[in-house]
C-alpha positions in Angstrom: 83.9 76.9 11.7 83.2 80.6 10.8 85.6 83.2 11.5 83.9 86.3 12.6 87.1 88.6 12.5 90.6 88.6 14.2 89.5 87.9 18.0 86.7 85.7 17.5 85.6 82.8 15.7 82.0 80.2 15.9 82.5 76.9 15.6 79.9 73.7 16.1 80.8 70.3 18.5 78.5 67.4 18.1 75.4 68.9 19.3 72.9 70.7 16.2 71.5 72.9 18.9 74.2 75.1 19.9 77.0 76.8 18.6 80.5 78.3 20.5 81.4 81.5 20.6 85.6 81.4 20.7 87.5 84.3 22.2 90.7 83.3 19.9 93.2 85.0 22.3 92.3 83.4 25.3 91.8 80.0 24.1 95.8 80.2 22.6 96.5 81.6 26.0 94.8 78.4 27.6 96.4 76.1 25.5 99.8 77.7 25.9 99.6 78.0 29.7 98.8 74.2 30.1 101.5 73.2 27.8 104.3 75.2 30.2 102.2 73.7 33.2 103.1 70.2 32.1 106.9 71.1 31.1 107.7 73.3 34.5 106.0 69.6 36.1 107.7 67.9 34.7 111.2 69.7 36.3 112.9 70.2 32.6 115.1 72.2 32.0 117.7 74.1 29.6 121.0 75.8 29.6 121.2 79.2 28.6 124.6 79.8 26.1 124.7 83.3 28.1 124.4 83.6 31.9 121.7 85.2 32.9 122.4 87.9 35.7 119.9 89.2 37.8 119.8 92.1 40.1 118.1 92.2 43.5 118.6 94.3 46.9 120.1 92.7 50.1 117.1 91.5 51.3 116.2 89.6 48.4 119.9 87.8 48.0 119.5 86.2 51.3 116.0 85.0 50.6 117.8 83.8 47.5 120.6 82.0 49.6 118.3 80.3 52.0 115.4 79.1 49.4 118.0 77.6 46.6 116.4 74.3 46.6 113.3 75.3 46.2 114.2 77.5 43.3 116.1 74.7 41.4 113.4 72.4 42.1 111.6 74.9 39.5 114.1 74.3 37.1 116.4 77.7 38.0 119.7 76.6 38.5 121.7 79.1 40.1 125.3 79.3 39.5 126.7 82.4 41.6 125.3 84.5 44.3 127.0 87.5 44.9 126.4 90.8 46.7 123.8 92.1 44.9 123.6 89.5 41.7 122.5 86.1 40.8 123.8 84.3 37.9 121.5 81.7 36.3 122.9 79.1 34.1 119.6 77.3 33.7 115.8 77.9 33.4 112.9 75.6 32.9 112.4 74.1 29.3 110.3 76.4 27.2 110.4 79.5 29.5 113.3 81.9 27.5 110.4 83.9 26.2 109.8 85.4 29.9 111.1 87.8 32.3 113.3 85.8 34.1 113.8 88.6 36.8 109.7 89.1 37.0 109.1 85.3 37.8 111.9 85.0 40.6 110.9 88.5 42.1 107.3 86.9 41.9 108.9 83.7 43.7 110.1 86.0 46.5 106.8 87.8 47.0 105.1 84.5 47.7 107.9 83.4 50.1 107.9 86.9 52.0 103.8 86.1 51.8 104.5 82.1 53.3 101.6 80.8 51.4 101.2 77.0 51.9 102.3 74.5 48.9 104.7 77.2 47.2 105.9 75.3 44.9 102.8 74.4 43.0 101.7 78.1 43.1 104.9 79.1 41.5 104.6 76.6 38.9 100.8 78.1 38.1 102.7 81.6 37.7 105.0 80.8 35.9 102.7 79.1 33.3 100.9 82.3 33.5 103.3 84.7 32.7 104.6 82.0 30.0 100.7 82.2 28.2 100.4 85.3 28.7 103.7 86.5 27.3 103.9 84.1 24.2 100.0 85.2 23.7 100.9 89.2 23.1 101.9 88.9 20.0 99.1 89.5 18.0 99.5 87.0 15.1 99.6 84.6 17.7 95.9 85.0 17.1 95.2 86.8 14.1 94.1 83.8 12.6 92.0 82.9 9.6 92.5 79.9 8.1 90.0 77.4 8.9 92.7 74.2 9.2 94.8 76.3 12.1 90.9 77.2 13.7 90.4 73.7 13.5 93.9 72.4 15.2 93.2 74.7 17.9 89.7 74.0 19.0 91.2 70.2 19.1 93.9 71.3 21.0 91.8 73.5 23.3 89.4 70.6 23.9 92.4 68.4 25.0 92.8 71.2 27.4 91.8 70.4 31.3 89.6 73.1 31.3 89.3 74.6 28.1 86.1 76.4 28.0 87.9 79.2 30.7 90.9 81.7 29.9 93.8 81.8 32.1 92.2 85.0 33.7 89.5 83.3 34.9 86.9 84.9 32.0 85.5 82.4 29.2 87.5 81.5 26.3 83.9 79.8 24.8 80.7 80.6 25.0 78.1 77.7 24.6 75.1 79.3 23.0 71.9 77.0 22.7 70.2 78.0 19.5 66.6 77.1 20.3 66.8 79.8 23.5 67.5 82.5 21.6 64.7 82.2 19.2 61.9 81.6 22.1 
């Protein structure tokens, strides 16, 4: 493993004639967006000490009102709907670090959108926005030593698909050495 600076670092698998270029941020962001894919699938969740209280317009409570279940199957569990508010007293397991309001405004876009299996969608975006925000902090990925390089190539390559970012772009680049020198 060499680290080339704070964004990327070269590492070798098991084949001499190539090497992998690692984008460090996205492959955290990969690891961390599969790891809150697995815990929103797995429907766990955690009480919050604090109610959270979110604020949405008229048209938005009774989208609320009539797609409960499918919000508390995501691990939301809503404890009181009023006017203009919506008290949480639960959210999936590992998702405190997000906007709460973003994800169930993002919840209602896809409902006002009626995009086929919902539910697995807003798992994917929620996972998303988990990545992405547990990922902004730079010394998330700032790293150096060669032992926390190493633990995350193994956990990237543990990952489904961990040679592409979260946004679609690669988190590694496979370079063959013997077609660069030709």
């Amino acid at each position: 493993i060499i680290n080339i600076d704070n964004n990327y670092a070269i590492f070798l698998l098991n084949q001499e004639n190539s090497i992998n270029l690692m984008d460090k941020k996205g492959a955290i962001q990969r690891i961390n967006y599969e790891k809150a894919l697995n815990t929103l699938q797995q429907k766990q969740i955690q009480f919050t000490i604090e109610p959270i209280i979110l604020e949405f317009n008229n048209i938005d409570i009774q989208l609320i009102k009539e797609n409960t279940k499918l919000i508390a199957s995501l691990g939301y569990n809503i404890s009181k709907i009023t006017n203009h508010h919506v008290t949480l007293d639960a959210i999936p397991a590992n998702m405190k670090n997000t906007n709460t309001q973003e994800v169930i405004e993002s919840f209602l876009e896809e409902i006002k959108l009626k995009n086929d299996n919902i539910q697995e969608l807003l798992i994917q975006k929620m996972a998303q926005q988990f990545a992405y925000n547990k990922s902004a902090k730079k010394d998330n990925y700032l790293l150096n030593e060669k032992t926390t390089l190493n633990a995350i190539i193994m956990e990237l390559l543990n990952c489904k698909t961990p040679f592409i970012g979260i946004n679609g772009k690669p988190c590694v680049i496979n370079i063959e050495i013997n077609k660069i020198f030709q």
